[in-house]
Backbone bond lengths (Angstrom), bond angles and torsions (degrees), N, CA, C in turn:
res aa  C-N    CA-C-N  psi(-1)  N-CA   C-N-CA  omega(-1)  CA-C   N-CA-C  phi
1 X - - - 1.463 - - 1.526 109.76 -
2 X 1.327 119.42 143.76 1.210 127.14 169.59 1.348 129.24 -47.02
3 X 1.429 129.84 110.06 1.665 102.67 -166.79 1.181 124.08 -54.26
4 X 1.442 123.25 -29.86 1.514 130.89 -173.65 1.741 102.60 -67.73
5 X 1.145 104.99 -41.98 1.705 93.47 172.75 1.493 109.98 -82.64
6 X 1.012 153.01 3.30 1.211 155.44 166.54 1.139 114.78 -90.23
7 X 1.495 120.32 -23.64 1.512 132.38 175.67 1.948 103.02 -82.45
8 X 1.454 109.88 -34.94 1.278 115.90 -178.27 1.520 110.24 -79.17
9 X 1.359 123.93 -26.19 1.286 134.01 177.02 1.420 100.93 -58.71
10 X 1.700 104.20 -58.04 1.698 104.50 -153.12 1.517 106.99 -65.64
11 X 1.637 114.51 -30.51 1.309 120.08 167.95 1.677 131.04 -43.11
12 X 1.273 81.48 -45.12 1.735 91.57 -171.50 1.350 94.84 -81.88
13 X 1.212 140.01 -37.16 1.409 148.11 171.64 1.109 108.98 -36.18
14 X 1.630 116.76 -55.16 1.528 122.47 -160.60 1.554 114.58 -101.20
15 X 1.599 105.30 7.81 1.872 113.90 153.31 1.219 127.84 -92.72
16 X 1.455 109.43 -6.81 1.383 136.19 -175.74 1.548 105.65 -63.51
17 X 1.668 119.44 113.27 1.357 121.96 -165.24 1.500 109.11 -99.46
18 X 0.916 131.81 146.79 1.964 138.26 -145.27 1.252 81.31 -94.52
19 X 1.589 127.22 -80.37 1.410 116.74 174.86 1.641 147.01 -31.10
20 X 1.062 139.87 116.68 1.592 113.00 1.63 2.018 111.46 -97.70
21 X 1.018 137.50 -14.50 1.313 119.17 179.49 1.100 127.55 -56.54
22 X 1.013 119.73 -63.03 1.252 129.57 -171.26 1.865 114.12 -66.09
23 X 1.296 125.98 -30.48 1.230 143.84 164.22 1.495 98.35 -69.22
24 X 1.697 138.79 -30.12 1.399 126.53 -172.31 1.807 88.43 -94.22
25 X 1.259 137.20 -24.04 1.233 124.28 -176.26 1.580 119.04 -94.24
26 X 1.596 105.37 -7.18 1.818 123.68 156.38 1.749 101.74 -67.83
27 X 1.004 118.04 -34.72 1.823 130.46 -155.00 1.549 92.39 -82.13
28 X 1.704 110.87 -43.16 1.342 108.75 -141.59 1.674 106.12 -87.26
29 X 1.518 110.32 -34.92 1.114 121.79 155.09 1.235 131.85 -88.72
30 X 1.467 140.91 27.35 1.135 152.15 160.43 1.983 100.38 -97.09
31 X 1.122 104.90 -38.88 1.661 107.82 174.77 1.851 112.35 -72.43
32 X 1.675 91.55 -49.35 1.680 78.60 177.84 1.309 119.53 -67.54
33 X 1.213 127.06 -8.07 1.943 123.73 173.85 1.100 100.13 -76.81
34 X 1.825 127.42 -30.17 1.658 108.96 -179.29 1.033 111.61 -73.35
35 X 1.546 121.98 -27.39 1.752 115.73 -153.62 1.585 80.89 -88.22
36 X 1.205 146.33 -43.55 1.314 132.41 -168.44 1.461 108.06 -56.24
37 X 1.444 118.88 -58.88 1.014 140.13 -176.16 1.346 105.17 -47.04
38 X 1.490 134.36 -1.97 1.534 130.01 -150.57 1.859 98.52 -119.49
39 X 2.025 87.34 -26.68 1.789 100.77 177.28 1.531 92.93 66.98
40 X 1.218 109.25 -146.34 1.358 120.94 -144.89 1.716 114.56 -95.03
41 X 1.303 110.25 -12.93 1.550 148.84 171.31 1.337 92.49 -62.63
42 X 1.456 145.82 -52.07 1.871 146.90 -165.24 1.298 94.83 -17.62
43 X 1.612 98.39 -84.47 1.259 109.68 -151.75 1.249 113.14 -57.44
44 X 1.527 139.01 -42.65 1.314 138.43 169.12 1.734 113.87 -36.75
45 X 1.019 98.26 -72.05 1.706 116.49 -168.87 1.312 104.94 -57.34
46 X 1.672 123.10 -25.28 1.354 129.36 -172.13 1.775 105.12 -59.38
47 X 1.441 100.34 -52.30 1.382 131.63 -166.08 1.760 99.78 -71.97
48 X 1.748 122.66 -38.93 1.229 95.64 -173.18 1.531 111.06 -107.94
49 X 1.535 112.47 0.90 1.399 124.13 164.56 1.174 148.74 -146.83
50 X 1.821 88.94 68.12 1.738 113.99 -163.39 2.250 102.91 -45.01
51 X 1.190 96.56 -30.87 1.605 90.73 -163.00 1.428 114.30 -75.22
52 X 1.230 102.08 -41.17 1.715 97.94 163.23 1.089 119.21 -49.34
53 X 1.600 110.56 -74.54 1.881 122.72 166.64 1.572 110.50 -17.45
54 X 1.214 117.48 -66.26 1.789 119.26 176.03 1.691 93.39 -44.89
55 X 1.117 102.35 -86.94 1.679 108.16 179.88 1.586 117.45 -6.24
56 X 0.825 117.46 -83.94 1.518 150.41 168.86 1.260 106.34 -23.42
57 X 1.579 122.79 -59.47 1.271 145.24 -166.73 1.725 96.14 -84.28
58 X 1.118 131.34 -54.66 1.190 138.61 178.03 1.908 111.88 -39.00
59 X 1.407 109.06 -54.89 1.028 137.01 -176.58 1.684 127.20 -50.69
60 X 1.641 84.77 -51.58 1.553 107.39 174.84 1.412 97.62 -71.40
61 X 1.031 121.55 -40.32 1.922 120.09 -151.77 1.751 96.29 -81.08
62 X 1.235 119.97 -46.15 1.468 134.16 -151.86 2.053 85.69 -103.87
63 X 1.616 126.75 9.29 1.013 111.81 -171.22 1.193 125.03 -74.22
64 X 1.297 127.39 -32.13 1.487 137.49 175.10 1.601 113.78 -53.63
65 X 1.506 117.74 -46.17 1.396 121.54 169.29 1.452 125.07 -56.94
66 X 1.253 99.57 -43.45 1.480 104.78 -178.67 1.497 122.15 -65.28
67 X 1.427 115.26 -44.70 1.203 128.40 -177.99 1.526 115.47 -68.36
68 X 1.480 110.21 -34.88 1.794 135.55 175.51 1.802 82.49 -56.54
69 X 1.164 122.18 -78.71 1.254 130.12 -156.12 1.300 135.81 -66.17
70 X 1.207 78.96 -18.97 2.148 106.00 174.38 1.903 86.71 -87.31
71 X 1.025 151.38 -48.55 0.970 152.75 -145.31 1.296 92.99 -85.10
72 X 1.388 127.62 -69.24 1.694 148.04 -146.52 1.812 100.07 -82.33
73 X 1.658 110.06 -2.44 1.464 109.06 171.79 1.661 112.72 88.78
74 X 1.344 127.50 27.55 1.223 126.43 -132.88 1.544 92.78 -156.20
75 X 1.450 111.91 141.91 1.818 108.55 -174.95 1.525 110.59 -67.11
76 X 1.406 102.53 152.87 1.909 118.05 -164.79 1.460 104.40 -78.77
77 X 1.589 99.07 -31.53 1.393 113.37 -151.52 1.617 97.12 -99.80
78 X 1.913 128.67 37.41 0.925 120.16 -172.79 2.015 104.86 -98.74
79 X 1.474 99.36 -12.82 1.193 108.12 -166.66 1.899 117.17 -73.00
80 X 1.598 100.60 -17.85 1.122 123.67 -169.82 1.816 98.41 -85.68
81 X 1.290 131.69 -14.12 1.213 122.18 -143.38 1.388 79.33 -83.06
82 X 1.358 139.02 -31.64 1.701 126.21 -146.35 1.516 100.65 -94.26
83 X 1.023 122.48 97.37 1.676 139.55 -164.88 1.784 105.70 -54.31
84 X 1.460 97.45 -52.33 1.433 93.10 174.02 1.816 116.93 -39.67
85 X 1.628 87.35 -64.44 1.758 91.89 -161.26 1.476 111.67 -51.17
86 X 1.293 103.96 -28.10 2.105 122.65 -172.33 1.404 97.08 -60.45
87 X 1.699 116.64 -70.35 1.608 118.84 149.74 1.618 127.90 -0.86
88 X 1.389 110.56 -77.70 1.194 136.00 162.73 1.256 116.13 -19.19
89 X 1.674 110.21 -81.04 1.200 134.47 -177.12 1.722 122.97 -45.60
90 X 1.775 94.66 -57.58 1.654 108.75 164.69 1.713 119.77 -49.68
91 X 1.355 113.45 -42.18 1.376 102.50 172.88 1.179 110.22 -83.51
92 X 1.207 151.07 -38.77 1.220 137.34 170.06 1.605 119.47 -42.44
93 X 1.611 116.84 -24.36 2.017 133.14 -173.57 1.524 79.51 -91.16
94 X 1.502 133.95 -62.49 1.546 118.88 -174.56 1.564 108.46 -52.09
95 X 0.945 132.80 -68.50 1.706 142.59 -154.60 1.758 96.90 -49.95
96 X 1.432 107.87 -45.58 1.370 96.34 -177.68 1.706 123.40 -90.11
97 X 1.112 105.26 -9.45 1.530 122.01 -149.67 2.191 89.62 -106.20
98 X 1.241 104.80 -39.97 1.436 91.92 -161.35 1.678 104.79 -145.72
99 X 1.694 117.12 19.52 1.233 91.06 155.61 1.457 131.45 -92.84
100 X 1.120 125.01 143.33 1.526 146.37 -165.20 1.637 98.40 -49.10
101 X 1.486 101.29 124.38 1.630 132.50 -150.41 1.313 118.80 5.75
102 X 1.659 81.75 89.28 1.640 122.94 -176.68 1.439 116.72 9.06
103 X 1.295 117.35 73.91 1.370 119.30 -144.74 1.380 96.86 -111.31
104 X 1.406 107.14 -29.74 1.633 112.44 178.70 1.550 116.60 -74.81
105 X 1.398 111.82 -27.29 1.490 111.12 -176.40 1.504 99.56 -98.37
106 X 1.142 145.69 -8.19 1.311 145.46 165.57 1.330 111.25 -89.00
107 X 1.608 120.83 -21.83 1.709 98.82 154.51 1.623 123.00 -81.95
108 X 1.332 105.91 -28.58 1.266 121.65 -172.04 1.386 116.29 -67.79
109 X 1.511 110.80 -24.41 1.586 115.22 163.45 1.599 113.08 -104.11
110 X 0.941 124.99 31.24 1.604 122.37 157.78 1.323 100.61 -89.47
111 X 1.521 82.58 130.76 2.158 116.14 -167.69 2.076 91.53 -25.10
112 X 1.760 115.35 -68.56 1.081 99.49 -158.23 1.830 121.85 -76.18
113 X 0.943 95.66 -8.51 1.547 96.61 176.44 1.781 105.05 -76.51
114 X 1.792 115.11 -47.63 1.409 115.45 177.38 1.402 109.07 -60.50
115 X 1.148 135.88 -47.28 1.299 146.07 163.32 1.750 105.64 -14.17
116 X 1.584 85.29 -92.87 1.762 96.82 177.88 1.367 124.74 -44.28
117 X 1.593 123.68 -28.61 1.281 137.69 -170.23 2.278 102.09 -80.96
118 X 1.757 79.76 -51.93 1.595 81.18 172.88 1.756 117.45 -57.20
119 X 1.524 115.76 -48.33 1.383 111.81 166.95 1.449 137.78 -34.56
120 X 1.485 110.87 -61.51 1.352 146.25 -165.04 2.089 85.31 -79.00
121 X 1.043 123.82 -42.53 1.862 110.85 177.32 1.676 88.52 -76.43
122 X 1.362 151.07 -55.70 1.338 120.56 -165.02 1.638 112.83 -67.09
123 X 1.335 128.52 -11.88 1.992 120.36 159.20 1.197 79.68 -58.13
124 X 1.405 128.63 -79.32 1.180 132.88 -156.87 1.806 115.21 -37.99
125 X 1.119 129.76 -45.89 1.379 140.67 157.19 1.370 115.09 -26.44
126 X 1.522 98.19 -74.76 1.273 112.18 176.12 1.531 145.31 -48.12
127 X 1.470 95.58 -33.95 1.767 120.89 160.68 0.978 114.38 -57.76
128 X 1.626 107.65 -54.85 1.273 100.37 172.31 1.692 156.98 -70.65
129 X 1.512 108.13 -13.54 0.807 149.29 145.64 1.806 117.61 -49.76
130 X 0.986 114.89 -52.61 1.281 123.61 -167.21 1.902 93.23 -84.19
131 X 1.142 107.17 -55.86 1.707 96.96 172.56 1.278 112.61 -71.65
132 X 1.175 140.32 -30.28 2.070 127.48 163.28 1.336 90.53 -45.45
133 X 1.838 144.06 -56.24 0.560 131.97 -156.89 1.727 115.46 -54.54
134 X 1.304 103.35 -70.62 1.166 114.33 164.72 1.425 140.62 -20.43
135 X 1.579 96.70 -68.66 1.786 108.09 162.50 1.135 104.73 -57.46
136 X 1.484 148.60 -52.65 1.465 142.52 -175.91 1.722 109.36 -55.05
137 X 1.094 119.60 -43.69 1.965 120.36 155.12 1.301 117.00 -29.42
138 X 1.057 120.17 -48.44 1.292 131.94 -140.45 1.398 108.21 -101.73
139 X 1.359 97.47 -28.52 2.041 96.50 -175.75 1.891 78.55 -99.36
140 X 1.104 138.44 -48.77 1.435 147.74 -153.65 1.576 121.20 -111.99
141 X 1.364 121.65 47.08 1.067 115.84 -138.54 1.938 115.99 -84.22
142 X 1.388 103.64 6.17 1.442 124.58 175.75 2.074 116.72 -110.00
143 X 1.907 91.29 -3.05 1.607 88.75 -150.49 2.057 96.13 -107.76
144 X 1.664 79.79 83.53 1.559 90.30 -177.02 1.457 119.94 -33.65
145 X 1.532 122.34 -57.04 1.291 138.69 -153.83 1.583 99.39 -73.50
146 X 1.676 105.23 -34.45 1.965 105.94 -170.29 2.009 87.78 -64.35
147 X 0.912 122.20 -55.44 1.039 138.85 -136.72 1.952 84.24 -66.51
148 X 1.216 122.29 -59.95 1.527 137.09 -170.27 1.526 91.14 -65.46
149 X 1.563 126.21 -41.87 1.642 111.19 -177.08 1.584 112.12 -68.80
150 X 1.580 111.27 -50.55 1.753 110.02 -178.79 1.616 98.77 -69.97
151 X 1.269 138.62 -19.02 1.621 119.49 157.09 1.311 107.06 -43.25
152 X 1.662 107.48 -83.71 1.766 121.59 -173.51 1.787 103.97 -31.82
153 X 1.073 109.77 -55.49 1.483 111.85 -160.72 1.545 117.85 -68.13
154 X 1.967 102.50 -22.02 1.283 108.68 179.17 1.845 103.71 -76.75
155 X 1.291 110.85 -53.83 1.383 121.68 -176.06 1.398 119.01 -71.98
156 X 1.063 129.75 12.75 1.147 137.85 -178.85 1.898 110.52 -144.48
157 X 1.093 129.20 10.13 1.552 124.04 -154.58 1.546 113.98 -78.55
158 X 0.793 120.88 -4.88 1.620 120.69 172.93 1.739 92.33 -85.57
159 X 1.001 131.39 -53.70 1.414 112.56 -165.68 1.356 129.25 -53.19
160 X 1.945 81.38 -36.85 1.709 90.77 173.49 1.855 121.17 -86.12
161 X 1.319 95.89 -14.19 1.781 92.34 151.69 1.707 129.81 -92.47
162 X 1.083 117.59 25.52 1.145 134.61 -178.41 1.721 112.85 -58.54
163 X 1.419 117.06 -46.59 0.969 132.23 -172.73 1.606 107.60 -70.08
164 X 1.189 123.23 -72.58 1.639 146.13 141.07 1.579 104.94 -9.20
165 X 1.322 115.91 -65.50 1.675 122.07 -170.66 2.091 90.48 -60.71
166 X 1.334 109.81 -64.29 1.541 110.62 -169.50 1.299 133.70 -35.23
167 X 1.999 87.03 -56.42 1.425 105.28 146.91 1.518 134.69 -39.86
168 X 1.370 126.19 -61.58 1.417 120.71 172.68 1.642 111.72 -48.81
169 X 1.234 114.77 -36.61 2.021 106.14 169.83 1.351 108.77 -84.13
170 X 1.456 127.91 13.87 1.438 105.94 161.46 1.374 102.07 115.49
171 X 1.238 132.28 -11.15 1.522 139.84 172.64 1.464 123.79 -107.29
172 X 1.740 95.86 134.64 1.512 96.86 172.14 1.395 102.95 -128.97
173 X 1.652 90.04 132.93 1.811 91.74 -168.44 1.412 82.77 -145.48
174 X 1.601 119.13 77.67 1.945 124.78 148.00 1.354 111.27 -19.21
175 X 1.522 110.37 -55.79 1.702 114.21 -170.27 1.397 132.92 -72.61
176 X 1.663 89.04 27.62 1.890 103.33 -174.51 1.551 87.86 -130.18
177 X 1.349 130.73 21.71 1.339 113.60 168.72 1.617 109.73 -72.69
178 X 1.629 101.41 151.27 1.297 96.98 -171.47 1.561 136.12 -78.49
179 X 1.604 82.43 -6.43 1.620 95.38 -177.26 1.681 107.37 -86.34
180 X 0.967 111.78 -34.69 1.676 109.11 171.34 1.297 114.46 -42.66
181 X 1.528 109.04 -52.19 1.536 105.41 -174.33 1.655 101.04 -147.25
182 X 1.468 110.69 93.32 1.637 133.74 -175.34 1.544 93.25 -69.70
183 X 1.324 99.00 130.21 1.450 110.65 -178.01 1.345 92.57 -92.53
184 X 1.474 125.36 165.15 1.635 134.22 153.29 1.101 129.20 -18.40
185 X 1.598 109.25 -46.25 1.649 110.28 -172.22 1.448 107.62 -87.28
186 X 1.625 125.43 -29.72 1.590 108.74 153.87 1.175 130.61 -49.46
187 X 1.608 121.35 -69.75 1.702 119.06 156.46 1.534 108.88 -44.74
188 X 0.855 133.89 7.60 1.364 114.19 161.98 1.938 113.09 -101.29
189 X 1.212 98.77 -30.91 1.756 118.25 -164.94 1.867 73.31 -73.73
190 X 1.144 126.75 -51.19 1.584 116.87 -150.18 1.753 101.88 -76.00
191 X 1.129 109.24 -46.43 1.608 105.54 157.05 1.396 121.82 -55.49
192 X 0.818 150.87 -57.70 1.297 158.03 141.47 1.904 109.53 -17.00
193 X 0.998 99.29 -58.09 1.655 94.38 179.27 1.857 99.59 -78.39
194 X 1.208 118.58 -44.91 1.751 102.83 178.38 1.560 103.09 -60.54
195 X 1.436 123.89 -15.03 1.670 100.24 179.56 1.487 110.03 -71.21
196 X 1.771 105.74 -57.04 1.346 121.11 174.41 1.740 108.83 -28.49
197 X 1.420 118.50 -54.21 1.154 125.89 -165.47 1.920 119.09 -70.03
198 X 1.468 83.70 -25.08 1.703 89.89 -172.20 2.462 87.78 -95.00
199 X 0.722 100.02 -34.67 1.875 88.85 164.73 1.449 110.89 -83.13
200 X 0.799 127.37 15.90 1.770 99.33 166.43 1.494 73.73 -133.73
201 X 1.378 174.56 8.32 1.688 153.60 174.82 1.184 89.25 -129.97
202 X 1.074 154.86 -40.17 1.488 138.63 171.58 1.538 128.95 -106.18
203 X 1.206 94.34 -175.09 1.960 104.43 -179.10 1.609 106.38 -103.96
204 X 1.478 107.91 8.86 1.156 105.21 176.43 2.029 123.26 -47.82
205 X 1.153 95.16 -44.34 1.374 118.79 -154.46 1.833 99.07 -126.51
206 X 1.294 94.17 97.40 1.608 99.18 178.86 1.275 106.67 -83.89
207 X 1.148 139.44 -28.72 2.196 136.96 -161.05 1.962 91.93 -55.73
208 X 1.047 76.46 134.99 1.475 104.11 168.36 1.839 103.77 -41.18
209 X 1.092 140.39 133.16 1.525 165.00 -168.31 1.814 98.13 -52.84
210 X 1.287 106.94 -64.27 1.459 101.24 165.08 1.284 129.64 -91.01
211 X 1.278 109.52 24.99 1.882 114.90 158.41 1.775 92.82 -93.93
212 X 1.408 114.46 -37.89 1.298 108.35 -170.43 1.878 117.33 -54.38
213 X 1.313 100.88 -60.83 1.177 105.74 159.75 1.771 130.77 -61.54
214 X 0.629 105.32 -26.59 1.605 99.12 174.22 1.593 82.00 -82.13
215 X 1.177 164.05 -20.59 1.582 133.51 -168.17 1.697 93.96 -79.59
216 X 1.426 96.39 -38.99 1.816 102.40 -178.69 1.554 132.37 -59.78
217 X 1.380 100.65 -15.23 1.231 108.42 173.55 1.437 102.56 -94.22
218 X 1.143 117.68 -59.98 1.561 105.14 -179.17 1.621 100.12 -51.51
219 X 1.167 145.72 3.09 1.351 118.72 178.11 1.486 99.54 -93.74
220 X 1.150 115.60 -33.74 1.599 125.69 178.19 1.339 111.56 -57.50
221 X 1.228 114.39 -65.20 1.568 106.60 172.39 1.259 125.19 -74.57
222 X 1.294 103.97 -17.33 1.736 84.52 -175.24 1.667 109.28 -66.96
223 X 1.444 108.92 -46.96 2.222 106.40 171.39 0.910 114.37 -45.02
224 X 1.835 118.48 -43.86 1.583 113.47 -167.50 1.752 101.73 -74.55
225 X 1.151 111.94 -17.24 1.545 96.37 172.02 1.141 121.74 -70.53
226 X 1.510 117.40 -43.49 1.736 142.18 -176.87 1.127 113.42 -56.57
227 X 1.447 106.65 -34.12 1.608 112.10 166.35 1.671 97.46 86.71
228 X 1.418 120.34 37.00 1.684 126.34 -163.04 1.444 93.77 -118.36
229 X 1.325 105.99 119.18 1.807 129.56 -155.72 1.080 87.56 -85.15
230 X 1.120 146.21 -81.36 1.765 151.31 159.55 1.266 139.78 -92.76
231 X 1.192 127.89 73.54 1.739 108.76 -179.89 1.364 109.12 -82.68
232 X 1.354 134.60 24.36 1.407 131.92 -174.41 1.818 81.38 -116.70
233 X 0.814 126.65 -15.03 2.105 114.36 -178.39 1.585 94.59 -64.21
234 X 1.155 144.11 -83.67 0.712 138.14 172.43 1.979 137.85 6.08
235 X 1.445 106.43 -60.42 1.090 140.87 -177.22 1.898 92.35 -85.42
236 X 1.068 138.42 -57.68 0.961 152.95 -177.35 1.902 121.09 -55.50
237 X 1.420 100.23 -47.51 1.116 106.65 172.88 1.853 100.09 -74.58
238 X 0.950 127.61 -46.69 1.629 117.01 179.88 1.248 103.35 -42.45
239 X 1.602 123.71 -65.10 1.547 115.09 -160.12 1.405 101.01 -55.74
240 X 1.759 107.60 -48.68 1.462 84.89 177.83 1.742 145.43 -20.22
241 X 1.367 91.63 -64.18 1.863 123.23 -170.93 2.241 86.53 -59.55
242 X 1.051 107.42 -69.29 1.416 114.50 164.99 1.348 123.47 -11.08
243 X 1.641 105.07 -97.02 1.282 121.14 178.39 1.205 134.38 -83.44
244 X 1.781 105.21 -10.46 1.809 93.63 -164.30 1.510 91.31 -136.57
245 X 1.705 104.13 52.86 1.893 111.68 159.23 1.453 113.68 60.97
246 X 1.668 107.86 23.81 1.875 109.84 176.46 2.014 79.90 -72.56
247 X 1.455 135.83 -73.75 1.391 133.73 -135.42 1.337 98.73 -76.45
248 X 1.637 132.00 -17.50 1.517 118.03 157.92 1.493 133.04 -65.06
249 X 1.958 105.19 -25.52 0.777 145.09 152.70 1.602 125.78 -29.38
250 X 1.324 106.04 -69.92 1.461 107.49 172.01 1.682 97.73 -75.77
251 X 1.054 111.36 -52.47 2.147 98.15 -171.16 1.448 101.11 -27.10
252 X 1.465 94.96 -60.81 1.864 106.19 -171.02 1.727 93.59 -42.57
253 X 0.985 134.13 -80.32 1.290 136.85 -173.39 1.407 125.60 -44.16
254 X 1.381 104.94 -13.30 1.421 112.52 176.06 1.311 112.89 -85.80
255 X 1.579 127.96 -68.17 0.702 139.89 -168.28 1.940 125.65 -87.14
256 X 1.418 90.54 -14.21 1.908 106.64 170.52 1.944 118.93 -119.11
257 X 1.633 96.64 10.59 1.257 100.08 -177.22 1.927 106.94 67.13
258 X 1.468 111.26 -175.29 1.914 111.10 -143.14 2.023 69.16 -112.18
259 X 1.070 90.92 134.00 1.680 104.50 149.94 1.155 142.26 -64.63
260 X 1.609 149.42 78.01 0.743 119.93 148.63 2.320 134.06 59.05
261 X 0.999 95.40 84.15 1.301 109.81 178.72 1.355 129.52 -78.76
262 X 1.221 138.11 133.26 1.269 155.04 -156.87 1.564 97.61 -82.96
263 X 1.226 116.64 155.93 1.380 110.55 173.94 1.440 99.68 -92.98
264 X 1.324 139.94 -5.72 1.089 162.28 -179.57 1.974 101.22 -77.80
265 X 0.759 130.15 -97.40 1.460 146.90 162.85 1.902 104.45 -18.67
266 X 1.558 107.71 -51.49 1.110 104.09 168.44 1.204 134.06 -49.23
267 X 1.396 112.23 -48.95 1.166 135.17 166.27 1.569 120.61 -47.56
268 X 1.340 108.41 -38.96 1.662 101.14 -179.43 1.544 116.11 -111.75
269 X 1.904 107.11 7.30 1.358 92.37 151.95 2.000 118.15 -81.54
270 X 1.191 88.87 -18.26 2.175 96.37 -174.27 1.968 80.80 -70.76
């Protein structure tokens, strides 16, 4: 592509306002991971505990803000103030949750509608990400790492309320924290926020601010289209073996035989 049209692309790209699509296709797939996540129980529990369900659903959708804001010293409950998006959000938890034979979550998960919905939340990812970035500058304007965590936490925030969201329906499941086991779209939000971070504080990265981001979105969607669970494992497991005592690891095992396993460790390789 021509750079000058690629420069005009990323522009128009980066005036492009989330509200309302792209914020109803953050909503729309933040609800279908709960109702999946709920298995075959949804519909029951829907019916005898609409207030949690709202709750729950509220939480996940509005999660990136809250957690940014609880972090950054700043009220949780700021995400709720914009009536529209709250609006928004609630019909999107009704449409799937309670229209009459489940008609809303059975269109809403046909491949091409989830498809487009999954697409249209990674811009959405990405915005967001890029403004944690931003707002984290601004209160912190030397504090690289705050700045790369309220990215991750913005672009990724349902995962990391996962625990919190489960909890409000009645479940506690520790072993879904996100840091134990970072799905793609965190390592991806954290790459994504160290790029953001190394173009606006350094000379690393000369492309114009919205070439930067438009490369980031196409990186977001293009996996979530591919349907590619990790291409960062790969890369990841090396440093491991590298840096974090996997290749002393096997010597030890080579030459003194394997140690002895924890019933602990056992447990979270099954």
């Amino acid at each position: 592509m021509d750079p000058e049209a690629f420069l005009d692309l990323a522009n128009q790209v980066a005036k492009v306002k989330m509200y309302p699509y792209f914020d109803l296709a953050h909503a729309v797939v933040c609800c279908l991971i709960i109702k999946e996540d709920m298995g075959s129980g949804a519909i029951a529990f829907s019916r005898k505990h609409p207030l949690a369900l709202w709750f729950s659903s509220m939480m996940s959708i509005f999660a990136g803000s809250i957690i940014a804001n609880f972090l950054l010293g700043e009220p949780s409950l700021t995400p709720f103030k914009n009536n529209n998006q709250l609006l928004l959000a609630t019909g999107v938890w009704y449409v799937i949750f309670y229209l009459p034979f489940d008609f809303g979550y059975k269109a809403l998960k046909f491949l091409p509608v989830k498809m487009g919905c999954e697409a249209l939340k990674e811009v959405y990812r990405a915005k967001q990400v890029h403004d944690g970035v931003g707002h984290a500058a601004k209160l912190f304007p030397n504090a690289y790492l705050v700045m790369v965590i309220i990215g991750a936490v913005k672009g990724n925030g349902d995962a990391f309320m996962r625990v919190l969201e489960r909890l409000a329906r009645g479940l506690w499941t520790p072993e879904s924290v996100e840091l134990i086991r970072p799905t793609f779209a965190t390592k991806a939000s954290v790459v994504a926020s160290a790029v953001f971070v190394l173009h606006k504080k350094t000379d690393l990265i000369s492309a114009p601010a919205s070439c930067v981001h438009l490369i980031i979105i196409i990186f977001f969607v293009y996996f979530k289209v591919l349907g590619i669970s990790d291409p960062l494992l790969p890369l990841e497991n090396v440093l491991k073996k590298i840096f974090l005592g996997g290749i002393f690891d096997t010597l030890q095992e080579t030459f003194y035989g394997k140690p002895e396993e924890s019933e602990e460790a056992k447990k979270d390789e099954s």
